[in-house]
N, CA, C and O atoms as a printed pandas DataFrame, in Angstrom:
     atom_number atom_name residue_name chain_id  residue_number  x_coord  y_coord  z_coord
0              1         N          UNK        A               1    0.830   -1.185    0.000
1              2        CA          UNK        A               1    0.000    0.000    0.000
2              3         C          UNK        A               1    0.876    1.250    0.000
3              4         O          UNK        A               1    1.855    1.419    0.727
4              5         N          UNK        A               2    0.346    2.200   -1.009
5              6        CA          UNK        A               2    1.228    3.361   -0.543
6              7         C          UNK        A               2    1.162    4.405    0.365
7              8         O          UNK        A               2    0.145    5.001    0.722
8              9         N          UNK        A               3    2.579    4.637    0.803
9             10        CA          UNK        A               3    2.755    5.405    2.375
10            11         C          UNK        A               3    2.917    6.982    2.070
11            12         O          UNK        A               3    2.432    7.985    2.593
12            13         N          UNK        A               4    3.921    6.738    0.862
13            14        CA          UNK        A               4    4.676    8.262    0.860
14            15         C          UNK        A               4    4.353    8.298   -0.950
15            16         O          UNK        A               4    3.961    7.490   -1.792
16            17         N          UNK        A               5    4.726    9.553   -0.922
17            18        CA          UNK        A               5    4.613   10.083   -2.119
18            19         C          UNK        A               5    5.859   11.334   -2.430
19            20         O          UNK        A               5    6.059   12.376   -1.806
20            21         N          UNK        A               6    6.633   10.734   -3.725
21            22        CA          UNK        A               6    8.170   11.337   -3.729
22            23         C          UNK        A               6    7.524   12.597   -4.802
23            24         O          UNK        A               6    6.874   12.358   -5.820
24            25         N          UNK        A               7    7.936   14.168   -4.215
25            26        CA          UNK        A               7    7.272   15.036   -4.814
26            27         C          UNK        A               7    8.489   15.097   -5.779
27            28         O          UNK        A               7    9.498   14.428   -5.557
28            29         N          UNK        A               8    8.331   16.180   -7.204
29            30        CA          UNK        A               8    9.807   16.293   -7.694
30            31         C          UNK        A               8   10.848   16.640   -7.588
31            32         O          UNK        A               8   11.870   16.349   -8.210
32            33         N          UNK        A               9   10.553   17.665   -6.327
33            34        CA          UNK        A               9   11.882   17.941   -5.537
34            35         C          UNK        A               9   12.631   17.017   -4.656
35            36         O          UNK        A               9   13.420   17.377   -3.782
36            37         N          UNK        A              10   12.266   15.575   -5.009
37            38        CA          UNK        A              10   12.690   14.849   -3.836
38            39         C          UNK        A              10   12.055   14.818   -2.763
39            40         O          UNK        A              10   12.044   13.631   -2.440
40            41         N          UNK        A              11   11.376   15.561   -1.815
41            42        CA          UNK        A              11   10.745   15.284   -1.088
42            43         C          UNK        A              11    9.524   14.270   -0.729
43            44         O          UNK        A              11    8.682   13.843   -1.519
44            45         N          UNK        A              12    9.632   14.010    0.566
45            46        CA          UNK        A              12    8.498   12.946    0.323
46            47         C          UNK        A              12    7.372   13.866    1.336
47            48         O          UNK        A              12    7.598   14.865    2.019
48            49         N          UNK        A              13    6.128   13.118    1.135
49            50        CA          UNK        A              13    5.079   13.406    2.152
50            51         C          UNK        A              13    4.052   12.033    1.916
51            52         O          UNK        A              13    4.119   11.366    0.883
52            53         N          UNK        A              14    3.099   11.723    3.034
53            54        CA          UNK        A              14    2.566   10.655    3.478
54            55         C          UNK        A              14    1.250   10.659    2.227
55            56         O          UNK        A              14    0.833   11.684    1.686
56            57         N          UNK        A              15    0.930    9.755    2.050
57            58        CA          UNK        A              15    0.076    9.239    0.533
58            59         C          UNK        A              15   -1.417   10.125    1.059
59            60         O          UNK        A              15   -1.580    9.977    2.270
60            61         N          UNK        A              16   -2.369   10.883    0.482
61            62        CA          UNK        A              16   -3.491   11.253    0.893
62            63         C          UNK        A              16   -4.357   11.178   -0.458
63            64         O          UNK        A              16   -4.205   12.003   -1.358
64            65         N          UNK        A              17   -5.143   10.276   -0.517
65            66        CA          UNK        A              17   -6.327    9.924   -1.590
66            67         C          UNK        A              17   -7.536   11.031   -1.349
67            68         O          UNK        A              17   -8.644   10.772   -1.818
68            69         N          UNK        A              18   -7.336   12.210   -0.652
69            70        CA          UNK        A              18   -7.969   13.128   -0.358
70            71         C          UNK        A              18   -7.503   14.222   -1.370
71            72         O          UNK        A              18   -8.263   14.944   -2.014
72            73         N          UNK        A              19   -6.195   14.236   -1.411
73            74        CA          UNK        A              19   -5.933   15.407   -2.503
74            75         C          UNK        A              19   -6.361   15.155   -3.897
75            76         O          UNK        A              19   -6.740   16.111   -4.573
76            77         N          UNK        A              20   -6.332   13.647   -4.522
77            78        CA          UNK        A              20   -7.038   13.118   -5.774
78            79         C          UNK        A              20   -8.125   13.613   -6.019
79            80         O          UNK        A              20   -8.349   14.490   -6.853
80            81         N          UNK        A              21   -9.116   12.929   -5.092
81            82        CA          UNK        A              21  -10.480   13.242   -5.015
82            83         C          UNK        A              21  -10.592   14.838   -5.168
83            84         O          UNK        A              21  -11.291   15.188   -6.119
84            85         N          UNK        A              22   -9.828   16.227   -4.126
85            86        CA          UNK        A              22  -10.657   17.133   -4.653
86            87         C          UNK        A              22  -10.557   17.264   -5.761
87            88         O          UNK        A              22  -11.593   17.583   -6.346
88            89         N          UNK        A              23   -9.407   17.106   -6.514
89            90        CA          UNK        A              23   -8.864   17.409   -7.881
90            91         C          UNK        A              23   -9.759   16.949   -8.457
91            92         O          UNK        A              23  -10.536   17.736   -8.998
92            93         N          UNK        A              24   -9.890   16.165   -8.516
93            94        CA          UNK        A              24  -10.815   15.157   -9.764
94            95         C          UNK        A              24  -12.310   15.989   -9.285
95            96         O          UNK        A              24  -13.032   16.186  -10.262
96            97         N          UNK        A              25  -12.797   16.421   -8.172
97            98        CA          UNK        A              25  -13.913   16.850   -8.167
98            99         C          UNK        A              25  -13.823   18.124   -8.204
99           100         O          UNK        A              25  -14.939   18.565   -7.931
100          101         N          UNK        A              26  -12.745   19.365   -8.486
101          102        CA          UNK        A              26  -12.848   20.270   -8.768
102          103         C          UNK        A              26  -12.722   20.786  -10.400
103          104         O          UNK        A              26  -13.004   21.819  -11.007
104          105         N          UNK        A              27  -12.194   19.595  -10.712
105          106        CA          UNK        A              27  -12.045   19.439  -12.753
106          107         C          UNK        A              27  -13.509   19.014  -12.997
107          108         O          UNK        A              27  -13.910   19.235  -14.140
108          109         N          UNK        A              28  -14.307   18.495  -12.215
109          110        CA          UNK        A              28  -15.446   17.696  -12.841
110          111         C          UNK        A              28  -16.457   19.269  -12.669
111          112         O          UNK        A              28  -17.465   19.506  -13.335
112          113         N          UNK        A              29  -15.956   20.032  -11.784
113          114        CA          UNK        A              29  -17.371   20.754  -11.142
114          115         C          UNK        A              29  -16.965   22.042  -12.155
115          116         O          UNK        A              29  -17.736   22.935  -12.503
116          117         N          UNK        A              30  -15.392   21.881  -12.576
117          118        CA          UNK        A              30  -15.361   23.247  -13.773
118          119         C          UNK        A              30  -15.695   23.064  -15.255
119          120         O          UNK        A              30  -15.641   24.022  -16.025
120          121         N          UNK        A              31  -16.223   21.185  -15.869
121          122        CA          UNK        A              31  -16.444   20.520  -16.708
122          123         C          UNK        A              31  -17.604   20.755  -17.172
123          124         O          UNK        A              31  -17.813   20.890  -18.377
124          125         N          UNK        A              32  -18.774   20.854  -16.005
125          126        CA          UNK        A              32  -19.864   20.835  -16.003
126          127         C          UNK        A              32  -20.711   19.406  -15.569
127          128         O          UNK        A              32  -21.850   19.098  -15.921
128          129         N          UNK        A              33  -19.731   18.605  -14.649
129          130        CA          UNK        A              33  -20.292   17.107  -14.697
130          131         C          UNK        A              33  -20.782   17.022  -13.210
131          132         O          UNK        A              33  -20.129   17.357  -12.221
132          133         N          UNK        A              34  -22.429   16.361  -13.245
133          134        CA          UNK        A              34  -22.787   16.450  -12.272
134          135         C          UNK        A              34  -22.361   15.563  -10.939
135          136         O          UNK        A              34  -21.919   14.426  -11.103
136          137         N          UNK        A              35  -22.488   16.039   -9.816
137          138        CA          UNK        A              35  -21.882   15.454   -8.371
138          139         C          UNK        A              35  -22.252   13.711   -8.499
139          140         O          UNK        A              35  -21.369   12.971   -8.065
140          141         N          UNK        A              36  -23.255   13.183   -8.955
141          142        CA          UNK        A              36  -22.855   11.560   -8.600
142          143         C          UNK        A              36  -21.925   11.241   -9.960
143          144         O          UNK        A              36  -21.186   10.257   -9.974
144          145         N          UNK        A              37  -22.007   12.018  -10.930
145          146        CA          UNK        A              37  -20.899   11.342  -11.959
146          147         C          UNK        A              37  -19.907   11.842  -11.547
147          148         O          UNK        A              37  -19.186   11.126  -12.241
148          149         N          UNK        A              38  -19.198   12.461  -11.012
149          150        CA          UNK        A              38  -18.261   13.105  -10.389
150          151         C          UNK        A              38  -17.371   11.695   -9.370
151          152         O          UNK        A              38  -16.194   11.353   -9.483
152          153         N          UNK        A              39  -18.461   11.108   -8.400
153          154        CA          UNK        A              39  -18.690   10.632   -7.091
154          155         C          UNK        A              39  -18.283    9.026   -7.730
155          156         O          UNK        A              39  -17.786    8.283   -6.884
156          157         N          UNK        A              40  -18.438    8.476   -9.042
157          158        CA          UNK        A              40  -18.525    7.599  -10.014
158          159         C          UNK        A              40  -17.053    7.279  -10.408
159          160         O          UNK        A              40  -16.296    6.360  -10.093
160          161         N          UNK        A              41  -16.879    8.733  -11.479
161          162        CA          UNK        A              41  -15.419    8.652  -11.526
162          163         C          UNK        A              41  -14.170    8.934  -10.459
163          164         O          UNK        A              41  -13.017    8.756  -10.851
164          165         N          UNK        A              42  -14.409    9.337   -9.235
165          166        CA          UNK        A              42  -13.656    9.551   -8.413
166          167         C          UNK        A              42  -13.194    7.865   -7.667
167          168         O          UNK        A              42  -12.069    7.457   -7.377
168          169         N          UNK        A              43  -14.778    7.047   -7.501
169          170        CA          UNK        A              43  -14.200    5.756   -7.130
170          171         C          UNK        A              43  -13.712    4.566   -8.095
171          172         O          UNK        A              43  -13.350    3.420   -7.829
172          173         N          UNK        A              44  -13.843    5.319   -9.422
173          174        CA          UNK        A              44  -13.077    4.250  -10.307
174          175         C          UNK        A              44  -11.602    4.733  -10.668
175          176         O          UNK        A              44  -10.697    3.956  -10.971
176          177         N          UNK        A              45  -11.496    5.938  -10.605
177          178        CA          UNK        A              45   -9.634    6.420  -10.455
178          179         C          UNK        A              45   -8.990    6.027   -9.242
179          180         O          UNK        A              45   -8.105    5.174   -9.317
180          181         N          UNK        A              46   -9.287    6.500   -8.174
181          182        CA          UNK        A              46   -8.563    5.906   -7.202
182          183         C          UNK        A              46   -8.664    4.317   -7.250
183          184         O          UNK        A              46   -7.539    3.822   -7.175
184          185         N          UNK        A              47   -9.553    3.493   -7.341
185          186        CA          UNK        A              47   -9.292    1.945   -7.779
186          187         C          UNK        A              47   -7.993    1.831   -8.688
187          188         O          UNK        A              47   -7.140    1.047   -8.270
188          189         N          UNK        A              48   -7.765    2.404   -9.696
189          190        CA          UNK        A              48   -6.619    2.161  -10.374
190          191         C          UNK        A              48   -5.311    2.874   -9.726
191          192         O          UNK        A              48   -4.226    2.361   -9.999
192          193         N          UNK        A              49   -5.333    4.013   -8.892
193          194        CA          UNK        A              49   -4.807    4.451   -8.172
194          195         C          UNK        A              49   -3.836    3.239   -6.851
195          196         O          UNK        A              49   -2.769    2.798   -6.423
196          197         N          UNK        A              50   -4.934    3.265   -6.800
197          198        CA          UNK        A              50   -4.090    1.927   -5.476
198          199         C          UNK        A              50   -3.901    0.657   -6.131
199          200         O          UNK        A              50   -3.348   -0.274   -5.546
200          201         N          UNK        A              51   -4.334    0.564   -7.324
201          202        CA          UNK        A              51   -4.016   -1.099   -8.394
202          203         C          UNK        A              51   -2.587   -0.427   -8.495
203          204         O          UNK        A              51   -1.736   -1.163   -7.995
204          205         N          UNK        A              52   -2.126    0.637   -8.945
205          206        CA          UNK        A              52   -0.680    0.908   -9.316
206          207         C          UNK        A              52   -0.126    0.581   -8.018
207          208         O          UNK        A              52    0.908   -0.084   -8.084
208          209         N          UNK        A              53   -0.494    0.841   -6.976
209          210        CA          UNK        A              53    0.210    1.041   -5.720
210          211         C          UNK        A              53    0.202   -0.424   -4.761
211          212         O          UNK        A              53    0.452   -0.716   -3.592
212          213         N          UNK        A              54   -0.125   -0.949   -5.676
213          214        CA          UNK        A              54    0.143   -2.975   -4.475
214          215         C          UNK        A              54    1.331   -3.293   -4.250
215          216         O          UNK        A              54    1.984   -3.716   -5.203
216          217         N          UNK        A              55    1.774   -3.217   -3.323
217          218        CA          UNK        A              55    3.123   -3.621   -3.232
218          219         C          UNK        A              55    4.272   -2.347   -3.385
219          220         O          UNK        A              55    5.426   -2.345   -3.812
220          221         N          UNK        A              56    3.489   -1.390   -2.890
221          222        CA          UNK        A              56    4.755   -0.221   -3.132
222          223         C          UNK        A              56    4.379    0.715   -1.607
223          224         O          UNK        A              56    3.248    1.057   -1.263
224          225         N          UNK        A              57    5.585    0.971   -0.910
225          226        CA          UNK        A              57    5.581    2.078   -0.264
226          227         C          UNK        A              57    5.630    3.504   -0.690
227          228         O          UNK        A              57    5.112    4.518   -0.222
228          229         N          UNK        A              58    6.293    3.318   -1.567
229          230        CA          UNK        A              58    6.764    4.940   -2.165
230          231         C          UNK        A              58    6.017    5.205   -3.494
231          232         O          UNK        A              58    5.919    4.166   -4.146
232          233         N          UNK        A              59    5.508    6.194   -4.041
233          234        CA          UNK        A              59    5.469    6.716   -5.422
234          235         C          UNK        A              59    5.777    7.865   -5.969
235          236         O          UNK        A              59    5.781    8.935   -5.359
236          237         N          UNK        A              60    6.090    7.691   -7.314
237          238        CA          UNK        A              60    6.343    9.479   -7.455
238          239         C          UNK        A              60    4.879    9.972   -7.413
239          240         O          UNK        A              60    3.944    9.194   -7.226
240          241         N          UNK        A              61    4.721   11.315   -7.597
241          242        CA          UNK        A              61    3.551   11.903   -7.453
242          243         C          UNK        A              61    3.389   12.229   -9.226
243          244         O          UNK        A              61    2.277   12.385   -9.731
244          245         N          UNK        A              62    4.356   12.281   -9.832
245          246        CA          UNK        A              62    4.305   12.174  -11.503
246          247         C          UNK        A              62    3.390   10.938  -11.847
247          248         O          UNK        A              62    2.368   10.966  -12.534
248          249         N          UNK        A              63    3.997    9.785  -11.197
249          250        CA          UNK        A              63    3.754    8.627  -11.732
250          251         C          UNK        A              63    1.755    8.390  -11.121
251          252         O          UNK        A              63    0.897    7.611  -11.536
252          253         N          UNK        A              64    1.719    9.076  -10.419
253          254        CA          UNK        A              64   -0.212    9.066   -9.983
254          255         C          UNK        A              64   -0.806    9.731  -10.703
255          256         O          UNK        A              64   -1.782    9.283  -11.304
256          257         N          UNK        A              65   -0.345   11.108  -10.858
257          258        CA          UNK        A              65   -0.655   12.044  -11.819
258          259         C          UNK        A              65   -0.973   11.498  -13.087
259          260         O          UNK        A              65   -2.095   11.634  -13.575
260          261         N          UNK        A              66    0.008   10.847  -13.689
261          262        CA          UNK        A              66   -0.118    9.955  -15.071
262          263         C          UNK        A              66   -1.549    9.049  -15.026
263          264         O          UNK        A              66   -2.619    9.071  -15.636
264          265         N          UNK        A              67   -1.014    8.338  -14.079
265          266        CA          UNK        A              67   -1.700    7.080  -14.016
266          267         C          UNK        A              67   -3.591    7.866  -14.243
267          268         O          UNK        A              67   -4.396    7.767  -15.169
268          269         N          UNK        A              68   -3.663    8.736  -12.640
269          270        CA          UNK        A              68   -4.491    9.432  -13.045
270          271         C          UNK        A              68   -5.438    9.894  -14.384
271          272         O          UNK        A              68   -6.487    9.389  -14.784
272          273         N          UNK        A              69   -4.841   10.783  -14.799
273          274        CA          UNK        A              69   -4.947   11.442  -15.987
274          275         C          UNK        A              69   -5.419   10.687  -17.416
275          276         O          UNK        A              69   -6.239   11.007  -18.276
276          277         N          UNK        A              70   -4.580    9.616  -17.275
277          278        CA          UNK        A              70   -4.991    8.352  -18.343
278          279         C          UNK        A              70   -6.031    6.995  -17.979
279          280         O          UNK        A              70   -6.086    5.999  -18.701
280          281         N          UNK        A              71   -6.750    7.158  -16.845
281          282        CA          UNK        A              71   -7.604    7.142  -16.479
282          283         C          UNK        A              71   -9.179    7.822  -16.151
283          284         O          UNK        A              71  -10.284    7.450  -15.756
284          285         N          UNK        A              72   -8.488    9.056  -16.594
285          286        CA          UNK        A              72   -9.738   10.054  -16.878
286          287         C          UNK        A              72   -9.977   10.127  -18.324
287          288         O          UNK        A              72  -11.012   10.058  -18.987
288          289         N          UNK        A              73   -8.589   10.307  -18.672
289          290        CA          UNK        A              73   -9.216   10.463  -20.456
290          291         C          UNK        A              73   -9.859    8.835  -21.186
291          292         O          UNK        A              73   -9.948    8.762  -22.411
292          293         N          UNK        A              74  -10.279    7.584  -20.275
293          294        CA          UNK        A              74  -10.627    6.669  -20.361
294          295         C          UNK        A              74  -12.283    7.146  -19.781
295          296         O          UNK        A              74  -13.092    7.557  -20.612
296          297         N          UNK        A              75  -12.598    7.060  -18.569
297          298        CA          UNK        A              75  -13.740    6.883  -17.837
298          299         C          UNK        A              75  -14.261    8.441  -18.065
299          300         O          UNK        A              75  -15.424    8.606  -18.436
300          301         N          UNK        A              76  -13.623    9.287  -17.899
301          302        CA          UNK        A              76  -14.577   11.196  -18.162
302          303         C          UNK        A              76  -13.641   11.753  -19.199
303          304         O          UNK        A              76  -12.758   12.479  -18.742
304          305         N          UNK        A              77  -13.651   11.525  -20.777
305          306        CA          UNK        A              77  -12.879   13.136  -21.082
306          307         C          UNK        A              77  -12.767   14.565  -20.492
307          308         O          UNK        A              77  -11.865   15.273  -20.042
308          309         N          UNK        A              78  -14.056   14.657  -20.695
309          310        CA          UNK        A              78  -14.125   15.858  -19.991
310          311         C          UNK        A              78  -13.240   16.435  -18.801
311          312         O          UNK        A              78  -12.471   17.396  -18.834
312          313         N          UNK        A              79  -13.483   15.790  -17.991
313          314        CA          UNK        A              79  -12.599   16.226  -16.376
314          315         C          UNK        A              79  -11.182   15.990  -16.513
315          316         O          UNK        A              79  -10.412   16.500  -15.700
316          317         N          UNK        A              80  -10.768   15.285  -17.440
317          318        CA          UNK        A              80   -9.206   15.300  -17.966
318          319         C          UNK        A              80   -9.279   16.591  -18.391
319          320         O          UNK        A              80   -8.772   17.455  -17.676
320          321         N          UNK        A              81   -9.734   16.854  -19.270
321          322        CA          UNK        A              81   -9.472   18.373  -20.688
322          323         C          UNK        A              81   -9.292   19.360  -19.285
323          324         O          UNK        A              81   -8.545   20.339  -19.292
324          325         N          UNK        A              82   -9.871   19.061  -18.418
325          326        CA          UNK        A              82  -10.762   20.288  -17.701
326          327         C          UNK        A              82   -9.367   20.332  -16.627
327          328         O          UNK        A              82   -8.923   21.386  -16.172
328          329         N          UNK        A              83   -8.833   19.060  -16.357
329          330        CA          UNK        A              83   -7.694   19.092  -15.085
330          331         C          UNK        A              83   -6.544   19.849  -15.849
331          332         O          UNK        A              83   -5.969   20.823  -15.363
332          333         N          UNK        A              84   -6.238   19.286  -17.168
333          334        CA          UNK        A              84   -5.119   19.498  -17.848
334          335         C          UNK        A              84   -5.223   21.341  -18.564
335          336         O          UNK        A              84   -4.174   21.808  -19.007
336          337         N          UNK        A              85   -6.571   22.260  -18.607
337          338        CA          UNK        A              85   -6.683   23.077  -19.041
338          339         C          UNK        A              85   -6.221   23.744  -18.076
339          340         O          UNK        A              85   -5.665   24.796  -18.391
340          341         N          UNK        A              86   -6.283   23.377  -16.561
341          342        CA          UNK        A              86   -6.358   24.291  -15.496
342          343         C          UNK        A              86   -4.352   24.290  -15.010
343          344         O          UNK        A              86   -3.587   25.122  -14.523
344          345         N          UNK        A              87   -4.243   22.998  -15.451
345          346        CA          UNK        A              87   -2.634   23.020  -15.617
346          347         C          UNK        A              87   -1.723   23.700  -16.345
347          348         O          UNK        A              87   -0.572   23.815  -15.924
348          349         N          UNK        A              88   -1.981   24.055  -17.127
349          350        CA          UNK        A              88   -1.629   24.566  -18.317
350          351         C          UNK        A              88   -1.885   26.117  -17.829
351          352         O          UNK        A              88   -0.797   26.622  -17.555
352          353         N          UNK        A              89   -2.673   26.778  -17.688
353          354        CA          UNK        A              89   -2.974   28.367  -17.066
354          355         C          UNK        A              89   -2.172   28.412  -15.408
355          356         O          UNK        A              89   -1.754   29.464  -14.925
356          357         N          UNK        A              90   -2.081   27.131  -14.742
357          358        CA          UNK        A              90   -1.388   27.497  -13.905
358          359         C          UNK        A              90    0.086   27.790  -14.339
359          360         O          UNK        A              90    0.564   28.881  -14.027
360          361         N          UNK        A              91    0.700   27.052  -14.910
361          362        CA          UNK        A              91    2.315   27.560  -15.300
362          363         C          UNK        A              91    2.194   28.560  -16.200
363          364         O          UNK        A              91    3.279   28.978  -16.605
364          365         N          UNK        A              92    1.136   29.134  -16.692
365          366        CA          UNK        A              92    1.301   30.209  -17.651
366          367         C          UNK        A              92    1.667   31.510  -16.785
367          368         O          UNK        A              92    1.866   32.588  -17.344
């Protein structure tokens, strides 16, 4: 199960399936997708979320992100376009 999560600076901090979830429910709520489809795709990402994570203490936070992400553009386009639009204006 995972414990820690290796940020890219090297640092680590303790695994929280809480920060996923808002994400994924703050991309869904700027998408236009309503709260139980939201509530839908949130428990089928983290399922693949912790499928990556059997047998691992550590992860990068890249490598969730990914995993993530290609899991949304599977189960919601939308809330992908919508995570990755909001990424994109943040480094701008």
């Amino acid at each position: 199960m995972i414990k820690l999560v290796v940020k890219k600076d090297g640092s680590k901090e303790p695994f929280d399936a809480g920060k996923i979830n808002k994400a994924i429910r703050l991309a869904g709520q700027a998408a236009g997708i309503e709260e139980p489809r939201i509530e839908e795709v949130i428990k089928v990402v983290l399922a693949k979320v912790f499928q990556l994570g059997e047998g691992k203490e550590e992860i990068a936070s890249s490598q969730i992100k990914e995993t993530v992400l290609e899991e949304l553009d599977v189960v919601e386009p939308s809330i992908s376009a919508s995570w990755r639009e909001y990424d994109q204006n943040k480094k701008a």
